[in-house]
N, CA, C and O atoms as a Maestro MAE file, in Angstrom:
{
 s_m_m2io_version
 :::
 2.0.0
}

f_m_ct {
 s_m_title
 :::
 protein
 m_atom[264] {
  # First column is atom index #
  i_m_mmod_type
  r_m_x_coord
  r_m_y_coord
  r_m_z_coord
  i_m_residue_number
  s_m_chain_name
  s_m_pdb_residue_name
  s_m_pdb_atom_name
  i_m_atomic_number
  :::
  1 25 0.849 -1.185 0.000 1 A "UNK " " N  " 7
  2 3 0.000 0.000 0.000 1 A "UNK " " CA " 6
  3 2 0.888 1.239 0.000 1 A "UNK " " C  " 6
  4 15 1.765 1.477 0.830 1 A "UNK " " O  " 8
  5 25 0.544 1.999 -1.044 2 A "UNK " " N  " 7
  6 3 1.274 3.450 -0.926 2 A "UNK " " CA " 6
  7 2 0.807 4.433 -0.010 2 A "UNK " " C  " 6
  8 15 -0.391 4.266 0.215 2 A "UNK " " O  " 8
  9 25 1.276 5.349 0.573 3 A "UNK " " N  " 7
  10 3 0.857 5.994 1.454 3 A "UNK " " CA " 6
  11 2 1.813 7.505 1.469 3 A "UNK " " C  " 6
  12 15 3.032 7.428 1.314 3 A "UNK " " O  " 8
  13 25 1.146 8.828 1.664 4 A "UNK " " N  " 7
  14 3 1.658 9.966 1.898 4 A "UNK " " CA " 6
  15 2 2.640 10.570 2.925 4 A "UNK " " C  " 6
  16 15 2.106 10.422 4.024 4 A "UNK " " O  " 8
  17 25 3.469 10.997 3.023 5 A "UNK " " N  " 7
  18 3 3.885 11.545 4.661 5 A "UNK " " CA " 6
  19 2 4.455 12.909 3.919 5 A "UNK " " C  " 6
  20 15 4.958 13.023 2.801 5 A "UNK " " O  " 8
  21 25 4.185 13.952 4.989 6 A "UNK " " N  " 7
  22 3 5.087 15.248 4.786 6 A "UNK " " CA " 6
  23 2 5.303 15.481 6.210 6 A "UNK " " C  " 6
  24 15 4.508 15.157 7.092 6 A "UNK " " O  " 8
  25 25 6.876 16.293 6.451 7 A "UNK " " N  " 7
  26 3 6.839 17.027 7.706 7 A "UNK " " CA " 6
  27 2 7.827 17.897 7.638 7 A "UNK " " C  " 6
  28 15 8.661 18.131 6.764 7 A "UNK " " O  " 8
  29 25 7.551 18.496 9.035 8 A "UNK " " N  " 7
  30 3 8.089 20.027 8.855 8 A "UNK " " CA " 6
  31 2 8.881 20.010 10.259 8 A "UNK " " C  " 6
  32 15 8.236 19.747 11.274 8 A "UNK " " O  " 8
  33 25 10.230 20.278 10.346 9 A "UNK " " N  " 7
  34 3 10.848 20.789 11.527 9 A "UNK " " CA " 6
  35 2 11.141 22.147 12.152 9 A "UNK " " C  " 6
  36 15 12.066 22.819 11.697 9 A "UNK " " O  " 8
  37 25 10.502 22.529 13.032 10 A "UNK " " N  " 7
  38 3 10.730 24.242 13.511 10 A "UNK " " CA " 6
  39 2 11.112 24.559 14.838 10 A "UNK " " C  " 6
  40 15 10.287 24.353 15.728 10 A "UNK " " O  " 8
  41 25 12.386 25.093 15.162 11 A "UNK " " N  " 7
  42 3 12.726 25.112 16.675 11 A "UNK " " CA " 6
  43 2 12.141 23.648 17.382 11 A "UNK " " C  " 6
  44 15 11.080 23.502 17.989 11 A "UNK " " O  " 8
  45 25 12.925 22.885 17.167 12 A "UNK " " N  " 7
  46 3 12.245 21.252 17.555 12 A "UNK " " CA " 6
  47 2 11.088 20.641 17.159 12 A "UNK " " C  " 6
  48 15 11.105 19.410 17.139 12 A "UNK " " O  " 8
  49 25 9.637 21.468 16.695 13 A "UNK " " N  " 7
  50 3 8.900 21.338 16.434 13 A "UNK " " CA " 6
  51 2 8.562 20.284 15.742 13 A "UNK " " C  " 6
  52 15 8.927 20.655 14.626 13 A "UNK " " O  " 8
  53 25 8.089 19.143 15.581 14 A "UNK " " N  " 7
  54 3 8.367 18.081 14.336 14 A "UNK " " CA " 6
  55 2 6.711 18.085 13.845 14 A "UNK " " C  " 6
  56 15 5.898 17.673 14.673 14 A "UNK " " O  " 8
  57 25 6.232 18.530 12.555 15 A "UNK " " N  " 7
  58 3 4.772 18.066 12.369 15 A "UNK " " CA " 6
  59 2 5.017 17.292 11.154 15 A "UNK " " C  " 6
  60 15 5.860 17.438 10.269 15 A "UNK " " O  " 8
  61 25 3.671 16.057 11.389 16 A "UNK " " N  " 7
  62 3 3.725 14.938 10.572 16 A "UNK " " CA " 6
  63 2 2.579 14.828 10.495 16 A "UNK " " C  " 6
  64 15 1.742 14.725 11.392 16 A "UNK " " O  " 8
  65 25 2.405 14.851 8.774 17 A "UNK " " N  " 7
  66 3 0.845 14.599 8.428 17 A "UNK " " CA " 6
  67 2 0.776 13.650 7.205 17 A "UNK " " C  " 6
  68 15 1.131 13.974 6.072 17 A "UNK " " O  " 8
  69 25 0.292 12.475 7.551 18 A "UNK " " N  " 7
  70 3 0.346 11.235 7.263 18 A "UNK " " CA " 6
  71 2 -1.363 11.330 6.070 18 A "UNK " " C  " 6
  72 15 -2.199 12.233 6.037 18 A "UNK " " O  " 8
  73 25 -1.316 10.038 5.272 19 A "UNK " " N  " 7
  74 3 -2.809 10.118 5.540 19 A "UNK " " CA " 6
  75 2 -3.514 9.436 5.641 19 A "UNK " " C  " 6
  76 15 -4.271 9.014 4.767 19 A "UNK " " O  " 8
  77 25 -3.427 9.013 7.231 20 A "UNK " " N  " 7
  78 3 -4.441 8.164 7.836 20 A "UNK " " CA " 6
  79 2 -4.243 8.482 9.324 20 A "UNK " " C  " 6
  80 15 -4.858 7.821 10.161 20 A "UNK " " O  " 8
  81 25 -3.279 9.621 9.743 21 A "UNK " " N  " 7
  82 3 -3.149 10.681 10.254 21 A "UNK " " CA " 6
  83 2 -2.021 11.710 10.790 21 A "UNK " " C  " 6
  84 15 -1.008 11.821 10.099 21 A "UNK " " O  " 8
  85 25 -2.110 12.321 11.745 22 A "UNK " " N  " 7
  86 3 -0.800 12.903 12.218 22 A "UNK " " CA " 6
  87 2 -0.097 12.964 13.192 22 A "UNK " " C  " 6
  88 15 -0.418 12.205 14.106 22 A "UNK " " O  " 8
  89 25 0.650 13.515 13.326 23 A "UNK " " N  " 7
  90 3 1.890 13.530 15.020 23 A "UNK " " CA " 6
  91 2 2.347 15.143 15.207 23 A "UNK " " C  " 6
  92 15 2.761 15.983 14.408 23 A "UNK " " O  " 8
  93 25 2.081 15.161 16.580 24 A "UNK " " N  " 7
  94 3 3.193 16.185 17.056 24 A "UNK " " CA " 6
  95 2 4.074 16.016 17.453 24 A "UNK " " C  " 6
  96 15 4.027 14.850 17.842 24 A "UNK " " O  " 8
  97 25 5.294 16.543 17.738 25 A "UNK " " N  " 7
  98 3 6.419 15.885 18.377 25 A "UNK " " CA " 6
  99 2 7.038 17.223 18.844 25 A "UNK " " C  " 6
  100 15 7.640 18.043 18.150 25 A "UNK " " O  " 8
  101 25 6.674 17.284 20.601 26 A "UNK " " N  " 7
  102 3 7.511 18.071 20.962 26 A "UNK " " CA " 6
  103 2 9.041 18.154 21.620 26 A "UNK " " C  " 6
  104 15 9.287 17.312 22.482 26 A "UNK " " O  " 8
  105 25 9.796 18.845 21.370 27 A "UNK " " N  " 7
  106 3 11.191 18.744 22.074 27 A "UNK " " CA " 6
  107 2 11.420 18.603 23.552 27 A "UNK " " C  " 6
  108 15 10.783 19.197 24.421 27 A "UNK " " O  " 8
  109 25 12.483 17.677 23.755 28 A "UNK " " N  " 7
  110 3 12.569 17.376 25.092 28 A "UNK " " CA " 6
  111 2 11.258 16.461 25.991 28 A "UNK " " C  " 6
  112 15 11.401 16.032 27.136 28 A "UNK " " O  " 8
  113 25 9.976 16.305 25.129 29 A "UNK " " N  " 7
  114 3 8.423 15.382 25.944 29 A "UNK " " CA " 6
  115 2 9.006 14.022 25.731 29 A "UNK " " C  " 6
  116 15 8.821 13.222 26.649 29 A "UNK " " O  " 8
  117 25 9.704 13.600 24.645 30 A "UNK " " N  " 7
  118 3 9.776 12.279 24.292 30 A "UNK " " CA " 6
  119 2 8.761 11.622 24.216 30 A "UNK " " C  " 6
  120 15 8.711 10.436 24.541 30 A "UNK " " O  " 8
  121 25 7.399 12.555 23.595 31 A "UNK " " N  " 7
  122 3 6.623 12.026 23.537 31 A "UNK " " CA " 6
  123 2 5.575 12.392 22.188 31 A "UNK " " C  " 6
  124 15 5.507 13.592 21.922 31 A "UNK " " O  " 8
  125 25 5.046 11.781 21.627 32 A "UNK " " N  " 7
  126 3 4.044 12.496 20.566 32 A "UNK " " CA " 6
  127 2 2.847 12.465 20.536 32 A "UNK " " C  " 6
  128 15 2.275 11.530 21.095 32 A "UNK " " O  " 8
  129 25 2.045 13.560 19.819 33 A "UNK " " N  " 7
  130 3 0.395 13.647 20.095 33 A "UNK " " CA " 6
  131 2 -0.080 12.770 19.030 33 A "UNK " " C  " 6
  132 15 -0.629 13.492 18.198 33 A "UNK " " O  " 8
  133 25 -0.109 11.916 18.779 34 A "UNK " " N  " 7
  134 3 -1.074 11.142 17.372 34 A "UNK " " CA " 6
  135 2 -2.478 11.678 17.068 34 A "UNK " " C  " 6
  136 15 -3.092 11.531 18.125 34 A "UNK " " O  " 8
  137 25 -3.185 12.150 16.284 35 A "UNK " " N  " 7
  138 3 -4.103 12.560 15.935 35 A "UNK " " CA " 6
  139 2 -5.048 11.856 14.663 35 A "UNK " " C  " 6
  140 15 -4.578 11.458 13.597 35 A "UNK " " O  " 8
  141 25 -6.182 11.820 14.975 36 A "UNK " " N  " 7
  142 3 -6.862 10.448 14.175 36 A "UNK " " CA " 6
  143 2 -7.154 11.817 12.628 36 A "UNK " " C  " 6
  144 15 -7.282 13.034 12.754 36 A "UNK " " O  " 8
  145 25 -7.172 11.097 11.492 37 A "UNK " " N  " 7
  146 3 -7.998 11.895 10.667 37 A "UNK " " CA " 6
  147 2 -8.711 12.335 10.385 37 A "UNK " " C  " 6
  148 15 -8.660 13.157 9.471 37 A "UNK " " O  " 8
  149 25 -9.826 12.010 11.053 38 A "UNK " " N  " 7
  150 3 -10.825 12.731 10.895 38 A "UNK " " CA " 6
  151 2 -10.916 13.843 11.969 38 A "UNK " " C  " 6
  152 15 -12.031 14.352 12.089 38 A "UNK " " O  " 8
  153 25 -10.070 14.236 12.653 39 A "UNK " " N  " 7
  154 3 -10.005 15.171 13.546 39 A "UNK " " CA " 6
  155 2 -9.649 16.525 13.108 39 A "UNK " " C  " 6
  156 15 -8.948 16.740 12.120 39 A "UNK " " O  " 8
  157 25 -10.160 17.458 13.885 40 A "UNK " " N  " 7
  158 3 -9.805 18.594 13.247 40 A "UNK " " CA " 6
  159 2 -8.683 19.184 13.477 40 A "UNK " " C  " 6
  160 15 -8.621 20.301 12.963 40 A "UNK " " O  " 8
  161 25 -7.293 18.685 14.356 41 A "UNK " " N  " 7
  162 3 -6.197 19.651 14.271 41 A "UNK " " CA " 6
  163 2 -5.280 18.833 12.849 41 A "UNK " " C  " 6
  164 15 -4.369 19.407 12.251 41 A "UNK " " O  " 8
  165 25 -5.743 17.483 12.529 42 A "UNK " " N  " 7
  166 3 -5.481 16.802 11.680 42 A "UNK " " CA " 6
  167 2 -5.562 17.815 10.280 42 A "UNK " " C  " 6
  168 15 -4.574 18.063 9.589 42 A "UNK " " O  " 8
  169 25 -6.663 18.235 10.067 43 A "UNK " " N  " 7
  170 3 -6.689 19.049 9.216 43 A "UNK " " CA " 6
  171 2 -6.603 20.723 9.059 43 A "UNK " " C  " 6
  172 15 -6.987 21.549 8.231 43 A "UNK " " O  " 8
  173 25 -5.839 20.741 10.397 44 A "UNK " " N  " 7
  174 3 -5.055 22.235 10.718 44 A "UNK " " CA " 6
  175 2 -4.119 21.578 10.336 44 A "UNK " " C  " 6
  176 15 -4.024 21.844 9.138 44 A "UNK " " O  " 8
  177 25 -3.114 20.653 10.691 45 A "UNK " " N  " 7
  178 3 -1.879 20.150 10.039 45 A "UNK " " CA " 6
  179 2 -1.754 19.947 8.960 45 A "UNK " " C  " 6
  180 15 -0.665 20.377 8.582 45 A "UNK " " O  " 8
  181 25 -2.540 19.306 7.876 46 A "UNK " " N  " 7
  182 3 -2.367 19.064 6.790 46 A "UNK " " CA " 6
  183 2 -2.642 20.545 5.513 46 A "UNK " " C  " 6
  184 15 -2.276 20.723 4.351 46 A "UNK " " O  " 8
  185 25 -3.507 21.405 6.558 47 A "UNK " " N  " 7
  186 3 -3.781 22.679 5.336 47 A "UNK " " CA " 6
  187 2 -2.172 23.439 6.081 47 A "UNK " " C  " 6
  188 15 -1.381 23.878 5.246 47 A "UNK " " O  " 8
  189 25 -1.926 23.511 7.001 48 A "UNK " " N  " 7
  190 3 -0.070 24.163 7.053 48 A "UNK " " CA " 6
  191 2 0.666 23.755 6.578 48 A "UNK " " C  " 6
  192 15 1.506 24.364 5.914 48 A "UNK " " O  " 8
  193 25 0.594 22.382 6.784 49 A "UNK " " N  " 7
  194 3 1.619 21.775 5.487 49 A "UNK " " CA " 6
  195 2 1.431 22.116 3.864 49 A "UNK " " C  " 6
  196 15 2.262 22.241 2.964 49 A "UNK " " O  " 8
  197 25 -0.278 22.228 3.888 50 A "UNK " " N  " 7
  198 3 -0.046 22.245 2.189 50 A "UNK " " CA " 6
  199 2 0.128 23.916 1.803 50 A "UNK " " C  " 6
  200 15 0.300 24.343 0.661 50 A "UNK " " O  " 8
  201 25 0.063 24.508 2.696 51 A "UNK " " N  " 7
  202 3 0.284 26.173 2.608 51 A "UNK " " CA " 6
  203 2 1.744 26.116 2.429 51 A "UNK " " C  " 6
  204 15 2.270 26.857 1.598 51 A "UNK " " O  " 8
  205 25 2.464 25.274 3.158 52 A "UNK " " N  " 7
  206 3 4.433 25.051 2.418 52 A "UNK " " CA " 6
  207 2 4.556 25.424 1.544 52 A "UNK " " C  " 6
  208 15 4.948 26.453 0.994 52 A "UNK " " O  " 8
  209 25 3.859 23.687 1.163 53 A "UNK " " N  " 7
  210 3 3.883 23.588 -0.070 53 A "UNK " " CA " 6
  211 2 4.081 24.466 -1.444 53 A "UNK " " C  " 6
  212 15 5.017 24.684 -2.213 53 A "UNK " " O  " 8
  213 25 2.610 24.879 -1.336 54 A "UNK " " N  " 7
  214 3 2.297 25.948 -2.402 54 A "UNK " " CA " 6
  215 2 3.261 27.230 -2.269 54 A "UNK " " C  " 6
  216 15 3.628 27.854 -3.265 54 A "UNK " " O  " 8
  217 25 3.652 27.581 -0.925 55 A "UNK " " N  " 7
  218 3 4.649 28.663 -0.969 55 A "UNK " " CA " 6
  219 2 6.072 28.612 -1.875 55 A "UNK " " C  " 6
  220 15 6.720 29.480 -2.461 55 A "UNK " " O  " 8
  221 25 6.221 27.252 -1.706 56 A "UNK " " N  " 7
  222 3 7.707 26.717 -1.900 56 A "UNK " " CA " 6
  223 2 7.466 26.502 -4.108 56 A "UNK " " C  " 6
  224 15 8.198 26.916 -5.007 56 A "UNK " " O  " 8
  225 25 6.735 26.059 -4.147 57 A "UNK " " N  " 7
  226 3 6.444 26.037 -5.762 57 A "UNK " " CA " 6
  227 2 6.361 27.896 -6.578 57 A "UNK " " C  " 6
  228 15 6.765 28.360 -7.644 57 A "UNK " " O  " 8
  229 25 5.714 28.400 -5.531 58 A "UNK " " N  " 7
  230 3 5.686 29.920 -5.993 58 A "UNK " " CA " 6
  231 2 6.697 30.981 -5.759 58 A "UNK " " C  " 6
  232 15 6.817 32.166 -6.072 58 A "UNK " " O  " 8
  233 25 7.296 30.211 -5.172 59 A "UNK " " N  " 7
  234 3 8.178 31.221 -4.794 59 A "UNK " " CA " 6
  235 2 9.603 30.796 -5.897 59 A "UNK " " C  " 6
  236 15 10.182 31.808 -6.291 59 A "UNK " " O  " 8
  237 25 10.092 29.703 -6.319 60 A "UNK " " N  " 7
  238 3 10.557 28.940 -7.137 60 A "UNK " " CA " 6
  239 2 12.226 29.427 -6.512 60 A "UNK " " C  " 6
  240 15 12.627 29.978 -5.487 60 A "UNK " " O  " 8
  241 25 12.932 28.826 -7.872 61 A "UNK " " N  " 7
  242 3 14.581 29.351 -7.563 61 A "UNK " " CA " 6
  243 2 14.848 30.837 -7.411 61 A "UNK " " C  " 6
  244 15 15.335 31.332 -6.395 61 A "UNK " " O  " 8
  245 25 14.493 31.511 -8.496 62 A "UNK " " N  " 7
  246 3 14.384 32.825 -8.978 62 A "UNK " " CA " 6
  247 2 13.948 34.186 -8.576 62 A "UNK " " C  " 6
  248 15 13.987 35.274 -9.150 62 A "UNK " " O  " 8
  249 25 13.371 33.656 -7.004 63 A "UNK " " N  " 7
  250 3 12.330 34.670 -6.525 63 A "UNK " " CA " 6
  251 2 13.669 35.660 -5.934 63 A "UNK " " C  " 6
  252 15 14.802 35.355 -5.562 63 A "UNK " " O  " 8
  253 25 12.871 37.112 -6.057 64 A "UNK " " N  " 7
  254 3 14.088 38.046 -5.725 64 A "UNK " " CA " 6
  255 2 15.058 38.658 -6.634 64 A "UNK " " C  " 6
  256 15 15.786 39.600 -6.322 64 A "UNK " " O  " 8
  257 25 15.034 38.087 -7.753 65 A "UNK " " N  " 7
  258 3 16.393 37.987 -8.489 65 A "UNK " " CA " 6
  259 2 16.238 38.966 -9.248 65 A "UNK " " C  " 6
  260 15 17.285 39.395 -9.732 65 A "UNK " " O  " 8
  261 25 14.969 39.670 -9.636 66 A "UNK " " N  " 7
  262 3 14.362 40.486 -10.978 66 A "UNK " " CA " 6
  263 2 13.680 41.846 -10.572 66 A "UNK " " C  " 6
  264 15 13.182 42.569 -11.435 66 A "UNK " " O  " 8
  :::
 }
 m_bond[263] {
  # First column is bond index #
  i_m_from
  i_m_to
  i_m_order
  :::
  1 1 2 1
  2 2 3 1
  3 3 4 2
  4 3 5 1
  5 5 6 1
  6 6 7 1
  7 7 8 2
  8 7 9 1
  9 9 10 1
  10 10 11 1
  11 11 12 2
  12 11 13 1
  13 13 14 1
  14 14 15 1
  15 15 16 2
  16 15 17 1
  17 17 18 1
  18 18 19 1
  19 19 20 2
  20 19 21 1
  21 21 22 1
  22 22 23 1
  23 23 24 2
  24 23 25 1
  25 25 26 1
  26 26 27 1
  27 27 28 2
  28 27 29 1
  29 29 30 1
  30 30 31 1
  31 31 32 2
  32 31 33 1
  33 33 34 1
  34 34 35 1
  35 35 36 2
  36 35 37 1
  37 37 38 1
  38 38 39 1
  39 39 40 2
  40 39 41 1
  41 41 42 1
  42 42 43 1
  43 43 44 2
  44 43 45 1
  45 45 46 1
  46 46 47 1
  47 47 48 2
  48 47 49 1
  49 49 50 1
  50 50 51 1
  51 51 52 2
  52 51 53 1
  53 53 54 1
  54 54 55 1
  55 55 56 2
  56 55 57 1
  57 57 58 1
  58 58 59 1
  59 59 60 2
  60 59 61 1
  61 61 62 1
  62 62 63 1
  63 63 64 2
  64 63 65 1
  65 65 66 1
  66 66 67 1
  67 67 68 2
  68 67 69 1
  69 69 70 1
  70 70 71 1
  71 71 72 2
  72 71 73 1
  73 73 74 1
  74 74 75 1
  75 75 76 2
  76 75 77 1
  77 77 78 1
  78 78 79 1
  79 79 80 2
  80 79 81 1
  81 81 82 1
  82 82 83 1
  83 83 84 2
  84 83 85 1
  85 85 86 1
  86 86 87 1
  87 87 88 2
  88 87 89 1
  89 89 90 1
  90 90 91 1
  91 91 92 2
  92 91 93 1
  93 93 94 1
  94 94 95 1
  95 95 96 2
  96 95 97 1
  97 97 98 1
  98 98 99 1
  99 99 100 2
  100 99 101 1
  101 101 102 1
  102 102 103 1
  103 103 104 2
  104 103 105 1
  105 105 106 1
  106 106 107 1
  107 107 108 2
  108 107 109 1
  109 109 110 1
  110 110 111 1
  111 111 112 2
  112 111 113 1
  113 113 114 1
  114 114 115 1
  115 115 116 2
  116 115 117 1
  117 117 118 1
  118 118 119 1
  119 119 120 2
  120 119 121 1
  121 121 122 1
  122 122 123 1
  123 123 124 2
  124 123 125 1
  125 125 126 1
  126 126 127 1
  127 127 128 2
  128 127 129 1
  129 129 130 1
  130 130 131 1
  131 131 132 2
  132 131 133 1
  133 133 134 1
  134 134 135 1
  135 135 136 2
  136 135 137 1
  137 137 138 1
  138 138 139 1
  139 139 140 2
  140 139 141 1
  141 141 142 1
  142 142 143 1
  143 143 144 2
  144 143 145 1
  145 145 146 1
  146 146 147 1
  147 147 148 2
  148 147 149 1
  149 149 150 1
  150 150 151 1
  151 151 152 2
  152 151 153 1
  153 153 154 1
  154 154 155 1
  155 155 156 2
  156 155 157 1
  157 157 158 1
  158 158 159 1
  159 159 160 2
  160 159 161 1
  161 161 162 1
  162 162 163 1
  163 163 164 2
  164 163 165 1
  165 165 166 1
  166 166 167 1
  167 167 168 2
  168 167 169 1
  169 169 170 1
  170 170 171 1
  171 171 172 2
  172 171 173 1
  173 173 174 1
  174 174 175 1
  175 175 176 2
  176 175 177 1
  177 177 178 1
  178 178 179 1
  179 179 180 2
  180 179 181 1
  181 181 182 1
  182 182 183 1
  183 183 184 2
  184 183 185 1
  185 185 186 1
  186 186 187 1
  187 187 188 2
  188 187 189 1
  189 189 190 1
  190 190 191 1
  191 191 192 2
  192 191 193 1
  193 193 194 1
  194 194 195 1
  195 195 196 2
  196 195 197 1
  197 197 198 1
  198 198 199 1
  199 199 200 2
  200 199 201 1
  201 201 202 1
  202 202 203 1
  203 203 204 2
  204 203 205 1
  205 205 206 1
  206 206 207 1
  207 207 208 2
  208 207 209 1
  209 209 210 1
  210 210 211 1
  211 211 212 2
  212 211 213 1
  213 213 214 1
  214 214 215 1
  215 215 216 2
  216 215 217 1
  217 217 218 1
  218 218 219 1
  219 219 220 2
  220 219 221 1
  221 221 222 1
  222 222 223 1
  223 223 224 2
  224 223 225 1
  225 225 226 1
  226 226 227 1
  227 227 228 2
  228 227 229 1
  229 229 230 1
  230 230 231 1
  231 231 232 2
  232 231 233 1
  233 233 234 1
  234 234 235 1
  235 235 236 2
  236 235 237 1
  237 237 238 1
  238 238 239 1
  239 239 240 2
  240 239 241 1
  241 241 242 1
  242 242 243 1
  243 243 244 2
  244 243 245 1
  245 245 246 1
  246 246 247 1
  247 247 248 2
  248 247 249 1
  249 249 250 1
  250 250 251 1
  251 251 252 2
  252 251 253 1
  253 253 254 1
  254 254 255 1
  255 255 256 2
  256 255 257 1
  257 257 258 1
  258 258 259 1
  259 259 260 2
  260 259 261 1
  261 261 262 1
  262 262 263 1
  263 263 264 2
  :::
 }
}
C-alpha cells in the first residue's frame, strides 16, 4: 500500500501529516500527540503543510532575483 507523509521541523517542532493521520512531536516530551484523521487539528496540520507547499512552488529558484 502506498501511502503519503510530509513534515516540517521548527525550533524542535516536528509536524507529521500522514494520511491516515498525524503527530506532534515536541522537544525534550519524548513524547508524541497522534491525531486520528478525521479530527480537526489533523486538518489544521495538513492545510499548514499544504500552505508550504504551495509557498515553496511559488516562490521557485528565482524569486528576488528580478
Amino acid at each position: 500500500m502506498s501511502w503519503s507523509e510530509r513534515t516540517v521541523v521548527r525550533d524542535g517542532v516536528r509536524l507529521v501529516c500522514r494520511d491516515w493521520g498525524a503527530a506532534v512531536s515536541l522537544p525534550g516530551t519524548g513524547h508524541d500527540l497522534h491525531l486520528e484523521r478525521a479530527g480537526a487539528l489533523h486538518a489544521l496540520i495538513s492545510g499548514f503543510l499544504d500552505g508550504i507547499d504551495r509557498r515553496g512552488r511559488q516562490a521557485g529558484p528565482a524569486e528576488g532575483t528580478g
